[in-house]
C-alpha positions as a LaTeX table, in Angstrom:
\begin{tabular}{lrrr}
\hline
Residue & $x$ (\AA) & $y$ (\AA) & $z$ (\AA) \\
\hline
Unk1 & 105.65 & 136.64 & 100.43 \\
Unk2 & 106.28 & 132.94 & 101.63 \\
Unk3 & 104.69 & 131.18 & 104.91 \\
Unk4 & 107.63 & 131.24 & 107.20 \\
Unk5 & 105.97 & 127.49 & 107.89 \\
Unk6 & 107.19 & 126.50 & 104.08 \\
Unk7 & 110.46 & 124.55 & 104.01 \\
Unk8 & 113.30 & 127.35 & 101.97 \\
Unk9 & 114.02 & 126.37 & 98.13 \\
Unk10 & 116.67 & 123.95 & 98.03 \\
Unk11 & 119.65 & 125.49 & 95.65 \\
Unk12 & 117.89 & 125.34 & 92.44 \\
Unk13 & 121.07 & 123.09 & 90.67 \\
Unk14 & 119.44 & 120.23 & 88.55 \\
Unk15 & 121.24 & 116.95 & 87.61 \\
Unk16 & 121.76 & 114.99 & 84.44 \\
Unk17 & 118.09 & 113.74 & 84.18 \\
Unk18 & 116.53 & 116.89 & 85.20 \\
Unk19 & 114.38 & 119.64 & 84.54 \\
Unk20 & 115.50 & 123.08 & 85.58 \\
Unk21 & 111.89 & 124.85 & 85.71 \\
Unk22 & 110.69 & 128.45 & 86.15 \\
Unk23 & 107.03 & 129.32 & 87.92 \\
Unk24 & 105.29 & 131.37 & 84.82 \\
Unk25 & 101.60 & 131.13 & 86.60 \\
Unk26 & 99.37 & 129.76 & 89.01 \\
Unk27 & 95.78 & 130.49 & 90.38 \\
Unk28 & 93.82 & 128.68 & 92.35 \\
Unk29 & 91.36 & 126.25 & 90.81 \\
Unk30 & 89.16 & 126.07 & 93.66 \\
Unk31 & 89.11 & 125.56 & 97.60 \\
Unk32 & 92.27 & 124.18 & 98.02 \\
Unk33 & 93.63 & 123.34 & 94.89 \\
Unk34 & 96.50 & 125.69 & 93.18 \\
Unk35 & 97.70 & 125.30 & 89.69 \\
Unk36 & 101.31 & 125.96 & 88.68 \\
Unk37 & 102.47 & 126.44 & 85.19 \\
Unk38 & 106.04 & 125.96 & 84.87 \\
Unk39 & 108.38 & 126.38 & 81.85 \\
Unk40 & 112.22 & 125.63 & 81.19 \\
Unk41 & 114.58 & 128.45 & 82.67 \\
Unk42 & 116.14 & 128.73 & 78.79 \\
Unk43 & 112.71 & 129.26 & 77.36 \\
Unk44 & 113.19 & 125.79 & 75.16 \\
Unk45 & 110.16 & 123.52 & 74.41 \\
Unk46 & 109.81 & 120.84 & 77.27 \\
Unk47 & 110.18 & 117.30 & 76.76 \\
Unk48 & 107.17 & 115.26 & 75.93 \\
Unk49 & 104.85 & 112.73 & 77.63 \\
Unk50 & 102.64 & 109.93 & 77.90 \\
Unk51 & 99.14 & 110.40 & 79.43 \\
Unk52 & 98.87 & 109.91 & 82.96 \\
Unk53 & 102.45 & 111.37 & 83.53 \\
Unk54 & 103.89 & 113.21 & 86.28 \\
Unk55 & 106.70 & 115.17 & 87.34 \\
Unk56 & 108.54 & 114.84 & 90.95 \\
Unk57 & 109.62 & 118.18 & 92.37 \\
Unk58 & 111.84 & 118.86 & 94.87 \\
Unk59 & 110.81 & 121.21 & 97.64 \\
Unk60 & 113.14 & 120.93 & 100.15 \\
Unk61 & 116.85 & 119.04 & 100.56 \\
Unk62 & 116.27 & 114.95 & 100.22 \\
Unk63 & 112.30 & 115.85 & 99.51 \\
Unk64 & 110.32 & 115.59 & 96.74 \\
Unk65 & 106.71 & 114.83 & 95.64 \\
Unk66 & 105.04 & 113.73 & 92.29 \\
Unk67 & 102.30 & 115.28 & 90.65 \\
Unk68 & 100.37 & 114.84 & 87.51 \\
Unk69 & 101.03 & 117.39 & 84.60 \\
Unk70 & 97.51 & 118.01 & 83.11 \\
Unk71 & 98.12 & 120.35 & 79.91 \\
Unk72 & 99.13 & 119.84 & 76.36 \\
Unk73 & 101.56 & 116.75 & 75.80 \\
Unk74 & 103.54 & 117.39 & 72.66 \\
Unk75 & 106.42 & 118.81 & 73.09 \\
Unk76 & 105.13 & 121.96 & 75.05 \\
Unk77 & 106.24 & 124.87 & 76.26 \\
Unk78 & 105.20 & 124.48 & 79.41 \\
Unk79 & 103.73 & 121.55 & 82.23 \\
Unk80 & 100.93 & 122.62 & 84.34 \\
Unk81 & 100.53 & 120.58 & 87.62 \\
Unk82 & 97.16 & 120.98 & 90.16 \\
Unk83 & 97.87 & 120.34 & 94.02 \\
Unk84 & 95.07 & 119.75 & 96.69 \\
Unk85 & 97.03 & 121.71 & 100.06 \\
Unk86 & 97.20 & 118.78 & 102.81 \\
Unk87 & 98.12 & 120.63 & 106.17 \\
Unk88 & 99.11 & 117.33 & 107.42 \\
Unk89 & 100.96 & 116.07 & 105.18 \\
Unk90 & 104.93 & 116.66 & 105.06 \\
Unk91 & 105.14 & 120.32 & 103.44 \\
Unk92 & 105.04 & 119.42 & 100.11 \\
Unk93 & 101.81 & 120.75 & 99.05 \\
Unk94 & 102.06 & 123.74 & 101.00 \\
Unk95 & 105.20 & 124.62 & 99.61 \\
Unk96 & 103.86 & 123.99 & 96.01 \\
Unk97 & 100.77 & 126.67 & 97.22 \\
Unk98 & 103.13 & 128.88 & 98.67 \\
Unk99 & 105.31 & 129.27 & 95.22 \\
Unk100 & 106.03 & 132.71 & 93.02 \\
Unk101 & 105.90 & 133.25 & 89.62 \\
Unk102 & 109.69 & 133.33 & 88.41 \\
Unk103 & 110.33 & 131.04 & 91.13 \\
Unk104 & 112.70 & 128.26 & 89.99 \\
Unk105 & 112.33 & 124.24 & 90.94 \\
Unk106 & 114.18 & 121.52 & 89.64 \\
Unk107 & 112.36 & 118.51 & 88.56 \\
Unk108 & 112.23 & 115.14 & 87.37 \\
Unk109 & 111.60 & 114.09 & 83.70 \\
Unk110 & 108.02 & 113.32 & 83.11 \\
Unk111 & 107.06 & 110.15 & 84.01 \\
Unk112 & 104.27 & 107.25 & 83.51 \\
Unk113 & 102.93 & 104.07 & 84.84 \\
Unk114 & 99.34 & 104.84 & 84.03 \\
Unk115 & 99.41 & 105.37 & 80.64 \\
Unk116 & 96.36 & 104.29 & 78.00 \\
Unk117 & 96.38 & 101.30 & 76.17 \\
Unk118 & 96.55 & 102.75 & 72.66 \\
Unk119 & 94.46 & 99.28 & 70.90 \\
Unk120 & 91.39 & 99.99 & 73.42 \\
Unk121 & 88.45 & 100.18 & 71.54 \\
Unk122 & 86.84 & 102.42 & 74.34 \\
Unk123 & 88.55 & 104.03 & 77.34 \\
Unk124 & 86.07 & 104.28 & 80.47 \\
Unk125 & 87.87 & 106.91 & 82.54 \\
Unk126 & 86.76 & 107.18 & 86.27 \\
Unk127 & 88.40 & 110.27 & 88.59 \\
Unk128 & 87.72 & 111.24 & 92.01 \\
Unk129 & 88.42 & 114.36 & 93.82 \\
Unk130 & 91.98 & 115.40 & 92.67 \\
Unk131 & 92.69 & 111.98 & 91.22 \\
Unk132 & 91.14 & 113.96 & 88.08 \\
Unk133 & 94.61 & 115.26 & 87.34 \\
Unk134 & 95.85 & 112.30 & 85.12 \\
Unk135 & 92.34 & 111.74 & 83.49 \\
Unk136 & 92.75 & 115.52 & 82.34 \\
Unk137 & 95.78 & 114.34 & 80.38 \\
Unk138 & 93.70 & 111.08 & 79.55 \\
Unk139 & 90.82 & 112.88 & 78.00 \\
Unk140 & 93.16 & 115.11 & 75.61 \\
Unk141 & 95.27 & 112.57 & 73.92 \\
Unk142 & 91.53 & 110.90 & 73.53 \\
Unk143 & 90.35 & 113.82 & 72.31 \\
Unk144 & 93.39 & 114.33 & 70.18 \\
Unk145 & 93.71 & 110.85 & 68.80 \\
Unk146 & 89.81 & 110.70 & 68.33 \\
Unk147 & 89.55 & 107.43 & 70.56 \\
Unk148 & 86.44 & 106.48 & 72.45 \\
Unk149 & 86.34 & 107.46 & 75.46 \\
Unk150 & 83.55 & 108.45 & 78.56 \\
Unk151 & 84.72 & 110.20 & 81.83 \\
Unk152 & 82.51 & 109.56 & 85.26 \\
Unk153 & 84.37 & 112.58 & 87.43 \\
Unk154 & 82.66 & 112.29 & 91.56 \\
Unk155 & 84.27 & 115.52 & 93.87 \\
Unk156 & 82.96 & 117.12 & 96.47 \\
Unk157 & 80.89 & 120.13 & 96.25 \\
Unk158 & 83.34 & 123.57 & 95.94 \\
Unk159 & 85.79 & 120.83 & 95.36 \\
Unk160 & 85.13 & 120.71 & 90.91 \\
Unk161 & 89.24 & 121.09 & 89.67 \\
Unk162 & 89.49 & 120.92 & 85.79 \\
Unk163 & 85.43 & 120.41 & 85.30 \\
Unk164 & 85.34 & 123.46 & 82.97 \\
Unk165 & 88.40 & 121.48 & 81.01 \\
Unk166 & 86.39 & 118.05 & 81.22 \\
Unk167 & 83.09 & 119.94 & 80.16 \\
Unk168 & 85.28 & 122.02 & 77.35 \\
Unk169 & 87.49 & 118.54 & 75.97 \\
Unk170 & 84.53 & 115.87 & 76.78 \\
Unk171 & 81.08 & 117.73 & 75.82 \\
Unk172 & 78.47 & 115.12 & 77.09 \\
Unk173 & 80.76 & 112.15 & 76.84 \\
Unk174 & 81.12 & 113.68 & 80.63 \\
Unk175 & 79.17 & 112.75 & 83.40 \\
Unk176 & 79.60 & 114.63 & 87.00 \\
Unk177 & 78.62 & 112.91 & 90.21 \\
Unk178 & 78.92 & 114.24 & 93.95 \\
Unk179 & 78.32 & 110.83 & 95.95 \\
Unk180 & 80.41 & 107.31 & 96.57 \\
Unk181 & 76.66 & 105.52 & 95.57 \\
Unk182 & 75.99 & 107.82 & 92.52 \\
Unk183 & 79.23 & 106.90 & 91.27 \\
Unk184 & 78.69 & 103.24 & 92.30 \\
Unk185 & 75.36 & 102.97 & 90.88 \\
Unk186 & 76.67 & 105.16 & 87.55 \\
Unk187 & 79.20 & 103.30 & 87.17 \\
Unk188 & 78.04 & 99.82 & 87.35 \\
Unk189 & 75.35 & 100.63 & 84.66 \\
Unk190 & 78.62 & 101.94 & 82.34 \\
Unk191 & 80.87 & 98.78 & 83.04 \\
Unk192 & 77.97 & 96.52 & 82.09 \\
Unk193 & 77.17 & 98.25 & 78.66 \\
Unk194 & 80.86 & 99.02 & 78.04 \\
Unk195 & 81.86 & 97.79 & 73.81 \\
Unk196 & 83.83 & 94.44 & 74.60 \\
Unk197 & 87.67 & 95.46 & 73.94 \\
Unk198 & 87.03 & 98.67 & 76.43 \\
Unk199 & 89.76 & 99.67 & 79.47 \\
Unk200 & 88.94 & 100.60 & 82.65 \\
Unk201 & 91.26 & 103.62 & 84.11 \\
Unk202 & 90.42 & 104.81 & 87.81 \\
Unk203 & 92.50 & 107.66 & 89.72 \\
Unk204 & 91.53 & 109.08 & 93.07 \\
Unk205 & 91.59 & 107.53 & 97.01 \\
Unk206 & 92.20 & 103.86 & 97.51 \\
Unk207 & 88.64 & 103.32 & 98.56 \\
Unk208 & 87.36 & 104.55 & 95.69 \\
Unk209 & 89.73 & 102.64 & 93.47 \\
Unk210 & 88.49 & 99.18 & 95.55 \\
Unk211 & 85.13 & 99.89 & 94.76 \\
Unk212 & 85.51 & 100.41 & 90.70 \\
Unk213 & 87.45 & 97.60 & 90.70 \\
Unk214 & 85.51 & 95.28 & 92.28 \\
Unk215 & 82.39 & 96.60 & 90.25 \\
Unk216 & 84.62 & 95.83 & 87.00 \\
Unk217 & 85.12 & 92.32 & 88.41 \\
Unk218 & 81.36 & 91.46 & 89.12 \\
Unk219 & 80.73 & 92.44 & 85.76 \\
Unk220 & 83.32 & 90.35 & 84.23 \\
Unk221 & 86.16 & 92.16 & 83.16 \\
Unk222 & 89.37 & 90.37 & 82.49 \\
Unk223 & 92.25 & 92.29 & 85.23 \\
Unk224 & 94.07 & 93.15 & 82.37 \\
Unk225 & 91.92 & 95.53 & 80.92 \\
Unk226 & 91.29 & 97.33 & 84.37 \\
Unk227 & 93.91 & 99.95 & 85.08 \\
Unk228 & 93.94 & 102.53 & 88.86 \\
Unk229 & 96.51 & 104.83 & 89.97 \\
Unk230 & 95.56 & 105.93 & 93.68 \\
Unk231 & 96.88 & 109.57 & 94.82 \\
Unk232 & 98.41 & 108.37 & 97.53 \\
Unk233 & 99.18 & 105.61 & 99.57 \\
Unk234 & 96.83 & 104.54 & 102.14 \\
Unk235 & 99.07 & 103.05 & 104.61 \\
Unk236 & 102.19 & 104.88 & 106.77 \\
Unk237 & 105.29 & 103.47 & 106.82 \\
Unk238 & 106.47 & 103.63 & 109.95 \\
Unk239 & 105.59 & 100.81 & 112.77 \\
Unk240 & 107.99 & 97.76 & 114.50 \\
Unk241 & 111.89 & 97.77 & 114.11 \\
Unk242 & 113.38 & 95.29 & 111.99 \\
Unk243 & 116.81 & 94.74 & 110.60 \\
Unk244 & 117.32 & 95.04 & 106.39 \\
Unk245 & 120.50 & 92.31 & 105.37 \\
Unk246 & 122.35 & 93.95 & 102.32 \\
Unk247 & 122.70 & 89.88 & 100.44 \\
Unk248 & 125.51 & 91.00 & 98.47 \\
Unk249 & 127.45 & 92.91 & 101.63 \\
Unk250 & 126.42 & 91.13 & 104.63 \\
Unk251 & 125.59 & 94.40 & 106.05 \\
Unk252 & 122.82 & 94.87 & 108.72 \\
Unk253 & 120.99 & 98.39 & 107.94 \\
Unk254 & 118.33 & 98.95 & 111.12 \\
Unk255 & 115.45 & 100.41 & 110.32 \\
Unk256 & 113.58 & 102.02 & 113.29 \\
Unk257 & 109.89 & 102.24 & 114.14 \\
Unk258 & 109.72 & 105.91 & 112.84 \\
Unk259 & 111.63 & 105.18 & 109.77 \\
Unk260 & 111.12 & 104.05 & 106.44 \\
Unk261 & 112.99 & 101.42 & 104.70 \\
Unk262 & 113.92 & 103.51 & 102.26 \\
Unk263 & 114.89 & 106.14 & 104.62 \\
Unk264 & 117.39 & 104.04 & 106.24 \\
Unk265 & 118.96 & 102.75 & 103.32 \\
Unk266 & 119.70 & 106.01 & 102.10 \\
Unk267 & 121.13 & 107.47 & 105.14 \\
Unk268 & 123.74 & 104.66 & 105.08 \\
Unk269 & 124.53 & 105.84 & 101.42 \\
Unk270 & 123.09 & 103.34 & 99.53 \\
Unk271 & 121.35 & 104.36 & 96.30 \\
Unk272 & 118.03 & 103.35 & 95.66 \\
Unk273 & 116.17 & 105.36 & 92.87 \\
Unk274 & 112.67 & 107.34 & 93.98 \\
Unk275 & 110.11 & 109.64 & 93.34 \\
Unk276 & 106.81 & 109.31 & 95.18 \\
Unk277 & 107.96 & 108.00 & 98.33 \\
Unk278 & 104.30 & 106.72 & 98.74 \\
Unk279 & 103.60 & 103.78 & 97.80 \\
Unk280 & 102.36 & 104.77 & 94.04 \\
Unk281 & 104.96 & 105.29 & 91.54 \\
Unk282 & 106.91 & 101.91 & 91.84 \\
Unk283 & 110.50 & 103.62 & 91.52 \\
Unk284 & 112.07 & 102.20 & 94.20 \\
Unk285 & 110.78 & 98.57 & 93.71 \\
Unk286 & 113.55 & 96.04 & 95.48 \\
Unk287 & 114.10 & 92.83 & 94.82 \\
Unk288 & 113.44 & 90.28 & 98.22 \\
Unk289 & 115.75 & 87.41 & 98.63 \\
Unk290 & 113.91 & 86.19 & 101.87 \\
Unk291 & 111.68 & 87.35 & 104.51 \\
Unk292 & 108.05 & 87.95 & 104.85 \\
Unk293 & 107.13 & 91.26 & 103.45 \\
Unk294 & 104.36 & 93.67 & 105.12 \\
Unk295 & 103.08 & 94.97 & 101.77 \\
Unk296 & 101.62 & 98.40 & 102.22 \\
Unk297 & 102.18 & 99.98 & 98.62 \\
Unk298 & 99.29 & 100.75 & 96.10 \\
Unk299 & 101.86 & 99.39 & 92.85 \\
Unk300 & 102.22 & 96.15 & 92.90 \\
Unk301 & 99.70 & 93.11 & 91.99 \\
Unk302 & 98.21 & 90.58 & 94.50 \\
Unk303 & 100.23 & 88.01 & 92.42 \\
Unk304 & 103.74 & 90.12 & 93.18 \\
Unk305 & 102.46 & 90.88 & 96.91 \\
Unk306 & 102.03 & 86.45 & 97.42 \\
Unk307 & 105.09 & 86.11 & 95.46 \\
Unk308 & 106.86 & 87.96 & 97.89 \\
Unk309 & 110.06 & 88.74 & 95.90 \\
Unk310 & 110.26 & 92.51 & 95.71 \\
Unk311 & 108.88 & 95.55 & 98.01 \\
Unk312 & 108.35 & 99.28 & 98.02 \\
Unk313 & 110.60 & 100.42 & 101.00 \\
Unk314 & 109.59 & 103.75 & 100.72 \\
Unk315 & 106.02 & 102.51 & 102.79 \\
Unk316 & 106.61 & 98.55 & 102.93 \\
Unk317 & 108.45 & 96.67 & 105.91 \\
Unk318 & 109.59 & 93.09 & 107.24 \\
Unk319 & 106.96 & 91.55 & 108.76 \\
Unk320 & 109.20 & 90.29 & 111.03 \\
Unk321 & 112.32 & 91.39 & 112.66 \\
Unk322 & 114.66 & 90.48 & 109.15 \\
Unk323 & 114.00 & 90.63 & 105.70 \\
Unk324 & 117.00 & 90.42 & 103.56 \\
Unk325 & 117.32 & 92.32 & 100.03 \\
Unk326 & 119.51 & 92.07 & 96.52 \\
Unk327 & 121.49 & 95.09 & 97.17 \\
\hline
\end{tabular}
């Protein structure tokens, strides 16, 4: 039986572009972290996707969350998804531990912006904690396509999801770690012997993601070649009020100090494509036509960020009282 905490189902009715899913299995993969295997309600073969894909679910009326499918990619008959339970976060997750099997979801097409780069001669894959999820998917195309490939995987203890995968796919191309400075230290020592051509992919908390990257840096690797999807966004998106100008409209959308951009845009019916609503995924990218722009999103470059011409409402706002947008 559900938590009477979980937000209800939503009516299970899926749109054009989506995926009406059944729950066929789940167990938990260790303190924490539930998988869920889901298949399509008609028993068909699923689409297929690129490594570091995900799927965003919706678990409750206007809410949904992305998470990375971590099983077989080609044309499957089912997606598996892992999710870490946050008790502070919006419901999501517990919902997602709180499912049954023949439960039905609707969901998203699978998505990626964190695919490899197929020409790599070597792919040095770095996860921490659950940001293992799309380096799961990582390591089997690389194991299917026979590319090169090493996997540095840091977690806390208890905390190992999908090491028996990594140990089963990888073999001693795997290396575990359980600190910030054996990973540092590990890692450093990899990115410095690396074969010149190599890519650098790193999943898991911002922090973590700062520190690779700047490693990869000091040992000279062009930004191009260096690759990080972060879990979640590090910063909220709520703070001052400001006022969003529509440029094509006129209009004046407020946006108050507990609301997101994107948030307020919706509720005055405009439609602005998302899926993570955290920063990450860069769905709901908008294009900036003036203002200053407090950049809080974990997709876009340092060159976009200066350039100020586009946000991420769902976590972004005006650093002042105005910004103005191409809607």
């Amino acid at each position: 039986m559900k938590s009477e905490t979980v937000v209800a189902s939503p009516a299970v009715v899926a749109g054009p572009n989506e995926l009406l899913l059944r729950v066929t299995g789940a167990r938990l993969l260790c303190e924490g972290i539930r998988e869920v295997t889901l298949a399509a309600v008609d028993g068909t073969a699923l689409p297929s996707f690129a490594p570091g894909s995900h799927l965003a679910i919706t678990w409750a009326v206007g809410e949904r969350n992305s998470y990375s499918l971590t099983g077989p990619m080609v044309e499957p008959r089912h997606y598996s998804i892992s999710v870490r339970r946050d008790d502070a976060g919006r419901g999501g997750s517990a919902w997602v531990h709180a499912m049954d099997i023949d439960d039905v979801v609707v969901a998203s097409r699978p998505r990626s912006a964190f695919a490899p780069v197929a020409t790599a001669r070597h792919h040095v894959l770095v996860a921490g904690g659950i940001g293992v999820t799309p380096i799961v998917s990582h390591v089997r195309a690389a194991v299917h396509w026979r590319r090169s490939f090493e996997v540095i995987y840091v977690h806390r203890p208890g905390a190992d999801a999908h090491v028996d995968d990594l140990h089963a796919l990888a073999g001693d191309r795997l290396t575990v770690l359980r600190s910030g400075s054996e990973l540092l230290a590990h890692t450093r020592s990899r990115l410095s012997d690396a074969p010149l051509g190599s890519h650098l992919y790193t999943c898991g908390p911002q922090g973590l993601i700062e520190a690779v990257t700047s490693a990869a840096v000091a040992a000279g690797w062009p930004p191009r070649r260096v690759h990080s999807e972060p879990f979640a966004s590090a910063a909220p998106a709520t703070g001052a009020p400001f006022a969003a100008r529509l440029g094509r409209s006129g209009a004046l959308v407020p946006v108050g100090a507990s609301t997101s951009l994107l948030e307020a845009l919706l509720a005055r019916g405009i439609a602005v494509p998302n899926l993570c609503r955290q920063g990450v995924c860069g769905e709901c990218k908008l294009t900036v036509r003036g203002g200053a722009i407090d950049h809080r999103d974990a997709y876009l470059t340092e060159d976009e960020r200066a350039a100020g011409e586009v946000m991420m409402p769902c976590v972004s706002r005006a650093a002042g009282d105005r910004v103005e947008l191409e809607l």
